[in-house]
N, CA, C and O of each residue as an XYZ file, in Angstrom:
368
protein
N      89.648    100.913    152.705
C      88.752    101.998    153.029
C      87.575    101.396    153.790
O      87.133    100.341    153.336
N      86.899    102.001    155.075
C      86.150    101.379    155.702
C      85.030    102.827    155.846
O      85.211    103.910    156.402
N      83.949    102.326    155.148
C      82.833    103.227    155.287
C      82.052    102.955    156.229
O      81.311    102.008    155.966
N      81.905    103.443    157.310
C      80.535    103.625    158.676
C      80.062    104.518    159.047
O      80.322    105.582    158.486
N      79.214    104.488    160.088
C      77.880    104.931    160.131
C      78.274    106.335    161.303
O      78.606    106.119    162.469
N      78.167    107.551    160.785
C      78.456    108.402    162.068
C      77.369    108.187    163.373
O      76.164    108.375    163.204
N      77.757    107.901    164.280
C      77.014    107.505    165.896
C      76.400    109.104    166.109
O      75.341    109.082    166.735
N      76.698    110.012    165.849
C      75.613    111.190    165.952
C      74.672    111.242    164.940
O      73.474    111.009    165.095
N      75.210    111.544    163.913
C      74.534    112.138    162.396
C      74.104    110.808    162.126
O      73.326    110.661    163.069
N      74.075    109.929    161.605
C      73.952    108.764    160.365
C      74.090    108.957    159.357
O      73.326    108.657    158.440
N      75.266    109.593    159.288
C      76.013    109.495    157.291
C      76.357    108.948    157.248
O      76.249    108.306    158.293
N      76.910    108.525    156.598
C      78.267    107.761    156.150
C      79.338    108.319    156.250
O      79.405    109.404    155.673
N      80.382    107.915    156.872
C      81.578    108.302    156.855
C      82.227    107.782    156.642
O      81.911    106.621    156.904
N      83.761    107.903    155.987
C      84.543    106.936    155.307
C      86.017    107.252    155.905
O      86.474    108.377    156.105
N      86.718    105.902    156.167
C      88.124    106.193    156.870
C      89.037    105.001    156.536
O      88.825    103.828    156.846
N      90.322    105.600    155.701
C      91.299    104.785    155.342
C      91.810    104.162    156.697
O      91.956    104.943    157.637
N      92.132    102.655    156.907
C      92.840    102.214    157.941
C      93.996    101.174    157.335
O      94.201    100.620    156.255
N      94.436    101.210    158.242
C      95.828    100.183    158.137
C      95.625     98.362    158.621
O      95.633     97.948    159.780
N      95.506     97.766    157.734
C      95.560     96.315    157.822
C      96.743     95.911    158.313
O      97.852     95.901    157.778
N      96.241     95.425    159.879
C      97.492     95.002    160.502
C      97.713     93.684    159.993
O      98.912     93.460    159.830
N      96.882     92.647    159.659
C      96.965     91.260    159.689
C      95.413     91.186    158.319
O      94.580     92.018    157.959
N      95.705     89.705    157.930
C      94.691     88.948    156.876
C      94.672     87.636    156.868
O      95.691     87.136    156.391
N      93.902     86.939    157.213
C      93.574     85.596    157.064
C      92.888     85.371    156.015
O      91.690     85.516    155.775
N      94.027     84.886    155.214
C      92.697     84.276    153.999
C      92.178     83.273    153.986
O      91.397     83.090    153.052
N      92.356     82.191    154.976
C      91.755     80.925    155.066
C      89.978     81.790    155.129
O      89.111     81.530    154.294
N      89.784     82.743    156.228
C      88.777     83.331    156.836
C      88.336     84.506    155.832
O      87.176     84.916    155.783
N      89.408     85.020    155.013
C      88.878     86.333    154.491
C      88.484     87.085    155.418
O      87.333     87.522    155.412
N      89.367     87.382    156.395
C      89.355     88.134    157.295
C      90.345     88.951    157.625
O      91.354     88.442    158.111
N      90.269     90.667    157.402
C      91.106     91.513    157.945
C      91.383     92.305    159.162
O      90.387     92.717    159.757
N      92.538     92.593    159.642
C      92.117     93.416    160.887
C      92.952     94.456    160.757
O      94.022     94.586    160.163
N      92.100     95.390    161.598
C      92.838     96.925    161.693
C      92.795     97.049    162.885
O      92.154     96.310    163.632
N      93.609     98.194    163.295
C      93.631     98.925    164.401
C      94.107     99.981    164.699
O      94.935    100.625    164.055
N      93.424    100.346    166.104
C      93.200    102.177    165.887
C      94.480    102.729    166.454
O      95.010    102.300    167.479
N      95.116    104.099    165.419
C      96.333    104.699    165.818
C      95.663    105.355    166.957
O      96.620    105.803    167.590
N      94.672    105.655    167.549
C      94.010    106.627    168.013
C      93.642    106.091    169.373
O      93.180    106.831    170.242
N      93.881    104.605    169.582
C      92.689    104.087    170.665
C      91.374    104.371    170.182
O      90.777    104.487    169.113
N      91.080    104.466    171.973
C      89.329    104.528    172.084
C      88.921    105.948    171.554
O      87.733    106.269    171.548
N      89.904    106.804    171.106
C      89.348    108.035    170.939
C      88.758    108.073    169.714
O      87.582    108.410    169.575
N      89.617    107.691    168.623
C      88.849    107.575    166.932
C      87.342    107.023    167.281
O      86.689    106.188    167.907
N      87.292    108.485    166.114
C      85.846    108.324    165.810
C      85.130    106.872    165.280
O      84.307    106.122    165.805
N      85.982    106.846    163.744
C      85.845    105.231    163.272
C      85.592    104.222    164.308
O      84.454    103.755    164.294
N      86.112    103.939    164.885
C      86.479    103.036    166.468
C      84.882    103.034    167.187
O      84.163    102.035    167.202
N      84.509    104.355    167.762
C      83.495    104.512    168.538
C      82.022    104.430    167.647
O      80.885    104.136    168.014
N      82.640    104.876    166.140
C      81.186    105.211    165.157
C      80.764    103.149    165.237
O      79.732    102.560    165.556
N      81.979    102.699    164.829
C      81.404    100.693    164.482
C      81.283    100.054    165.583
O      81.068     98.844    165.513
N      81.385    100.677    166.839
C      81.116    100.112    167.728
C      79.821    100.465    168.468
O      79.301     99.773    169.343
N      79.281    101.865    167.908
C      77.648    101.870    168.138
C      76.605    101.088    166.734
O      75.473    100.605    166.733
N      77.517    101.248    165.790
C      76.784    100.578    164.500
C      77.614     99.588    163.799
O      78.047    100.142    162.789
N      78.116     98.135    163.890
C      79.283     97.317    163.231
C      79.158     97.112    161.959
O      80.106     96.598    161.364
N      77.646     97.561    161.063
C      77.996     97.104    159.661
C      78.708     98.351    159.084
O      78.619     99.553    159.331
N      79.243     97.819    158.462
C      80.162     98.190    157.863
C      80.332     97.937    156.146
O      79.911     96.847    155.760
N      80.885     98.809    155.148
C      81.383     98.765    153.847
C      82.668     98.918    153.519
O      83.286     99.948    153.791
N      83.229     97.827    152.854
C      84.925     97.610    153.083
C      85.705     97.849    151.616
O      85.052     97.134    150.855
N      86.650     98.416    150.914
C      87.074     98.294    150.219
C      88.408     98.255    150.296
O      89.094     99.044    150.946
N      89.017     96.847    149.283
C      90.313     96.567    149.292
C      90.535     96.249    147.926
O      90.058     95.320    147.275
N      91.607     97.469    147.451
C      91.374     96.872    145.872
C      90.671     97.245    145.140
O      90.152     98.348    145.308
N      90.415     96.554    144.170
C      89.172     96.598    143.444
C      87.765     95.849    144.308
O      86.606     96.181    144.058
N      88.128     94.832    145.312
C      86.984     94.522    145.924
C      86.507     95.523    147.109
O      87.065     96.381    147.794
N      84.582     94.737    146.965
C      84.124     95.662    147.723
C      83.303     94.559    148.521
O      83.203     93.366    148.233
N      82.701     95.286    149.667
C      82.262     94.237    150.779
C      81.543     94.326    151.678
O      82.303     94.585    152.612
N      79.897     94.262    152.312
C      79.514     94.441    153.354
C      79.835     93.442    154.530
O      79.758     92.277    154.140
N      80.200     93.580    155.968
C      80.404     93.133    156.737
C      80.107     93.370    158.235
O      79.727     94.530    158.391
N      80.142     92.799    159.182
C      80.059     93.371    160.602
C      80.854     92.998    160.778
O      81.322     91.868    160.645
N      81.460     94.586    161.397
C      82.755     94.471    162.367
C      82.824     93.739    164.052
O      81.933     94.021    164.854
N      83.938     92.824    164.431
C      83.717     92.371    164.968
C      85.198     93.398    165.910
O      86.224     93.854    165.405
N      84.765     93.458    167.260
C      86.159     93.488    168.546
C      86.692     92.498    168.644
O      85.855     91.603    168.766
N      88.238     91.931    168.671
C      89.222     91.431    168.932
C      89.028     91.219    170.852
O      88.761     92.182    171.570
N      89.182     90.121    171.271
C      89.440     90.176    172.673
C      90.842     90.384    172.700
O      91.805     90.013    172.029
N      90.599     91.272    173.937
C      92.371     91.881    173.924
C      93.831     91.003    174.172
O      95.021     91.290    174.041
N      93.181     89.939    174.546
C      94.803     88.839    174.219
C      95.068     88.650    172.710
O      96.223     88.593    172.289
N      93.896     88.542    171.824
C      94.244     88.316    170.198
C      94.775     89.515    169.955
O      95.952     89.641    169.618
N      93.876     90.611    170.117
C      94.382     91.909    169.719
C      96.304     92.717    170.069
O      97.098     93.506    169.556
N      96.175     91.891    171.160
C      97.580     92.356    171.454
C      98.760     90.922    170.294
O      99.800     91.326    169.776
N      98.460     89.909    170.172
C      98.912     89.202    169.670
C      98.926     90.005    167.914
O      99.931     90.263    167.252
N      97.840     90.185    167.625
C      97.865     90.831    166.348
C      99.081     92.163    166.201
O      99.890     92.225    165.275
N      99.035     92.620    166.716
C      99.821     93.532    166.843
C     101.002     93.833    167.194
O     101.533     94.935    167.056
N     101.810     92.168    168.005
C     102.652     91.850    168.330
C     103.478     91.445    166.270
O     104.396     91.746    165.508
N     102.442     90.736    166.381
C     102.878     89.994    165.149
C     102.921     90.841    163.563
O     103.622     90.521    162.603
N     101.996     91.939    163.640
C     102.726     93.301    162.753
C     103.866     93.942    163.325
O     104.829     93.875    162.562
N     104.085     94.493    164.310
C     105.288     94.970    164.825
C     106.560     94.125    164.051
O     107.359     94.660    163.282
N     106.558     92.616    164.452
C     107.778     91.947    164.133
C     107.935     92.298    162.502
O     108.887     92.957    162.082
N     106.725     91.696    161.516
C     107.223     91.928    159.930
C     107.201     93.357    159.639
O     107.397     93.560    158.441
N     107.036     94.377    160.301
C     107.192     95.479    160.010
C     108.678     96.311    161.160
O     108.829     97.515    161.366
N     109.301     95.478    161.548
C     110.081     95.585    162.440
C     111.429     96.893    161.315
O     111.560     96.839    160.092
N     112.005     97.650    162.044
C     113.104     98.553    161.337
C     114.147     98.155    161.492
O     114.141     97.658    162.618
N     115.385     98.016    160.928
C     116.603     97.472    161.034
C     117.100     98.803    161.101
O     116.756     99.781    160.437
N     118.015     98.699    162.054
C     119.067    100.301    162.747
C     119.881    100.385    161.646
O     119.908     99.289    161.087
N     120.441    101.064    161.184
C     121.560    101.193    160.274
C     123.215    100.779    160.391
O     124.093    100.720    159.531
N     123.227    100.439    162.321
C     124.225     99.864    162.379
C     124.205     98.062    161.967
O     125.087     97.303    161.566
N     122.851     97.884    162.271
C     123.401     96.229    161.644
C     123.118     96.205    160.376
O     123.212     95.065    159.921
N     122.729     97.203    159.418
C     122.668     97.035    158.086
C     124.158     97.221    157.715
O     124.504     97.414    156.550
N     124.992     97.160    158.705
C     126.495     97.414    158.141
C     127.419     96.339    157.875
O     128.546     96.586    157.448
């Protein structure tokens, strides 16, 4: 769960995302947007990056950081594969 800052209002707003990748050497997670540049989440941490993180039972303040888009595409390369679907013909 990633709580940030609405870029109009300044509430808080809160938005479940999908952990593409985790480094725990770093304790570092990454997400990314089903939405692109359009999600709100996306545009809200990128006018304001701190951020409140919950995973679990843990909880966490942080600044969100942008991925340069060669990592970012790599990240996402590399969820695709372990989340990859097997067709039902080679499950045969």
């Amino acid at each position: 769960m990633l709580t940030h800052t609405g870029r109009r209002s300044g509430a808080p707003r809160r938005t479940v995302v999908e952990v593409v990748d985790h480094d725990e050497a770093t304790d570092t997670y990454f997400i990314a947007s089903g939405w692109g540049e359009q999600s709100d989440w996306l545009q809200n941490i990128t006018k304001t990056p701190h951020v409140s993180v919950s995973v679990g039972r843990r909880k966490f303040e942080t600044d969100a950081v942008r991925l340069p888009v060669a990592d970012a595409v790599r990240a996402l390369e590399t969820y695709a594969k372990r989340h990859r679907r097997h067709s039902l013909s080679s499950a045969r």
